[in-house]
C-alpha positions in Angstrom: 2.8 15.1 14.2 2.3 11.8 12.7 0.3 10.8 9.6 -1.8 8.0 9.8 -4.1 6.4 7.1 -8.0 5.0 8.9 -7.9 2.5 6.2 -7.8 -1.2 4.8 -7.4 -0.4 1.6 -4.2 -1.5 -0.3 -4.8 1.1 -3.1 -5.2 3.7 -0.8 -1.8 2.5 1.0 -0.5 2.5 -2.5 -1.5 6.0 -3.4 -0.5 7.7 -0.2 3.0 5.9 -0.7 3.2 8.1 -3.9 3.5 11.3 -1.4 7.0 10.2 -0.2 6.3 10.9 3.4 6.2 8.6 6.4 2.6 7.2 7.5 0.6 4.3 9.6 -2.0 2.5 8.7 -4.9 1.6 11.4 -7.7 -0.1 10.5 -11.0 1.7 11.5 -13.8 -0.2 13.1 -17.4 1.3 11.2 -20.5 0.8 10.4 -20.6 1.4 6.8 -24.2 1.3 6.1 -26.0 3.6 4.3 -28.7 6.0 6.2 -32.5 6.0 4.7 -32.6 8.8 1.8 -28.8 9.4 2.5 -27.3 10.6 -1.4 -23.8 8.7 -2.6 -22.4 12.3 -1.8 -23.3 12.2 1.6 -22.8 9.1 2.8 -18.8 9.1 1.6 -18.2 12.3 2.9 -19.6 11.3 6.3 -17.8 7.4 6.2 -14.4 9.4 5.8 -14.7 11.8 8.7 -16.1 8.7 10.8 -13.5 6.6 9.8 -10.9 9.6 10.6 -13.0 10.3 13.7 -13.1 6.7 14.6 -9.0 6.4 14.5 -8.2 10.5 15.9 -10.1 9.8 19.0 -7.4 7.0 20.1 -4.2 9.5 19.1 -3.2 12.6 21.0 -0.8 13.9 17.9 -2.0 13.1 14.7 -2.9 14.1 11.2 -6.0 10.8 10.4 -6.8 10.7 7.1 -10.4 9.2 6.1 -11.4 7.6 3.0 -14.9 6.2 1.5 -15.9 5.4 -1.9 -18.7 4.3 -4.1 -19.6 4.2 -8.0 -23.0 5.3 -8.8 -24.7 3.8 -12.0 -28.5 4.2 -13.0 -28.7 6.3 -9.7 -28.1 3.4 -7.8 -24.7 2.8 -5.7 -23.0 0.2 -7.6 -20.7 -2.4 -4.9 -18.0 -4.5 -5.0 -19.5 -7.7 -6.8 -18.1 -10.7 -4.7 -18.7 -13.1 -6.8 -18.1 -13.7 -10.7 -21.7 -13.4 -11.6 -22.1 -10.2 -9.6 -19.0 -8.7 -11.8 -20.4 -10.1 -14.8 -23.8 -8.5 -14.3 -22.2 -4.9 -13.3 -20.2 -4.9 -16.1 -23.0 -5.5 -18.6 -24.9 -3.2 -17.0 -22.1 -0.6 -17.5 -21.3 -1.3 -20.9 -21.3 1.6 -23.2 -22.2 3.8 -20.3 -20.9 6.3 -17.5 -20.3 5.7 -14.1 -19.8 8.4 -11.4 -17.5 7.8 -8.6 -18.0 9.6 -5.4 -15.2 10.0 -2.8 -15.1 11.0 0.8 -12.1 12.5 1.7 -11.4 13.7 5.3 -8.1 15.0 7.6 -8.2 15.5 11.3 -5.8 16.7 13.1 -6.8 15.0 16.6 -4.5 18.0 18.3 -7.0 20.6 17.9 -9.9 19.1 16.5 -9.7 20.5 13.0 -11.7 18.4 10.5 -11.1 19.3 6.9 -13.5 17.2 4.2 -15.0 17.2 0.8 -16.6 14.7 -1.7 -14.8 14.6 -4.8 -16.6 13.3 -8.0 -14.8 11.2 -10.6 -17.1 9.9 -14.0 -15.6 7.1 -16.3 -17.4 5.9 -19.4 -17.4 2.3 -20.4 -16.9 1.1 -24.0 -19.7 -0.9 -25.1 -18.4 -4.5 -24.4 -18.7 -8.0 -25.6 -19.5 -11.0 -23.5 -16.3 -12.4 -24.6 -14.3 -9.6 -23.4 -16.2 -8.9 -20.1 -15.1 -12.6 -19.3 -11.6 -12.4 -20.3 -11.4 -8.6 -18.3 -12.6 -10.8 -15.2 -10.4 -14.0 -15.5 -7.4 -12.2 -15.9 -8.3 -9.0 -13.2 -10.7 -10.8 -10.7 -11.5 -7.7 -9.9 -14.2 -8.7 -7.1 -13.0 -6.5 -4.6 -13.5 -3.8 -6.5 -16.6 -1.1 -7.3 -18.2 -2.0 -10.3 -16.1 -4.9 -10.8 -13.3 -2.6 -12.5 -9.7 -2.1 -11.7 -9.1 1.2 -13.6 -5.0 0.8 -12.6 -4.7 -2.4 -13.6 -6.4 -4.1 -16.9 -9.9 -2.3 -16.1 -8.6 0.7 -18.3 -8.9 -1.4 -21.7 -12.9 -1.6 -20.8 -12.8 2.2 -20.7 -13.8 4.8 -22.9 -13.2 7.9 -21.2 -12.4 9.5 -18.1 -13.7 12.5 -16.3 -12.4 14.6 -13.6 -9.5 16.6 -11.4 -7.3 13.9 -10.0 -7.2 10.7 -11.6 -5.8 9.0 -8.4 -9.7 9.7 -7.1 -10.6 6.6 -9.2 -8.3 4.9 -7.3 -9.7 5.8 -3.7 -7.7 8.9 -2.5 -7.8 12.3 -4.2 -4.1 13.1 -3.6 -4.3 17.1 -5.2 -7.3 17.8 -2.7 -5.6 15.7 0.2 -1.8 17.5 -0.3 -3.5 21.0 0.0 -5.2 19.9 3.4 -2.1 18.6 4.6 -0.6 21.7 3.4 -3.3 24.0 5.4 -2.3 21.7 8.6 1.8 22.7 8.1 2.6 19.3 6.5 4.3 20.2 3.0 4.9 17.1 0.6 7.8 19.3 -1.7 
């Protein structure tokens, strides 16, 4: 069977590179919005089967992997920022506080239908920050791309305080532990 990442995300690319084992990438075609009253845990565990769903339903032997993510602060779902003054806001907003990141994760195996998922929650807190580090974080990262304007990998880290969770590669977009034990239940071993 063939592996195939339903996603446009370098990072995930990235991660899934770590695993050593061949893979595609197709881009999945979805609407991403949110449902009324849907939680943050919902609605990434239902974008990764539906991205993984989305991708399956075009391959007769494969193992689709899904991916969704989004940061939660102040019980809202916290975006990529876009713009400068978007980042800058978030990251005031988050300064000297937590942040929980919810991921979707999801594998099909478009062979017999199996769909394996789970949400996997990450929390990071934020040191409290200056103005005049915020804006020297976002000059040098431009991080705009990125949920709640951070790039934990990269020079995000130095605006954190503390990091809480299972996998750290979840902060990143793909909980590799969880995602190697369903490729594991599906006969694909990484070691």
């Amino acid at each position: 069977m063939k592996l195939i990442l339903a996603s446009s995300s370098p990072f995930r690319h990235e991660l899934l590179s770590r695993l050593m084992i061949p893979f595609e990438v197709i881009v999945p075609d979805v609407d991403e919005t949110p449902r009324q009253h849907e939680s943050p845990q919902a609605l990434v565990e239902r974008l990764a089967i539906l991205k993984a769903q989305t991708v399956a339903s075009k391959q007769a032997n494969a193992l689709v992997i899904g991916s969704d993510q989004v940061a939660v602060h102040s019980d809202a779902i916290v975006g990529k920022p876009i713009t400068h003054e978007r980042a800058v806001e978030q990251l005031k907003s988050a300064s000297g506080k937590s942040v929980m990141l919810y991921t979707g994760l999801a594998l099909i195996n478009s062979a017999s239908g199996r769909v394996q998922s789970e949400m996997v929650p990450y929390g990071v807190t934020f040191r409290t920050l200056s103005e005049l580090q915020i804006e020297t974080y976002l000059r040098k990262e431009q991080p705009y791309h990125c949920a709640g304007s951070v790039k934990s990998e990269g020079l995000g880290v130095a605006l954190l305080e503390r990091f809480d969770g299972e996998d750290p590669a979840t902060l990143i977009g793909l909980p590799l532990i969880r995602l190697i034990r369903m490729l594991e239940e599906e006969g694909l071993a990484v070691i």
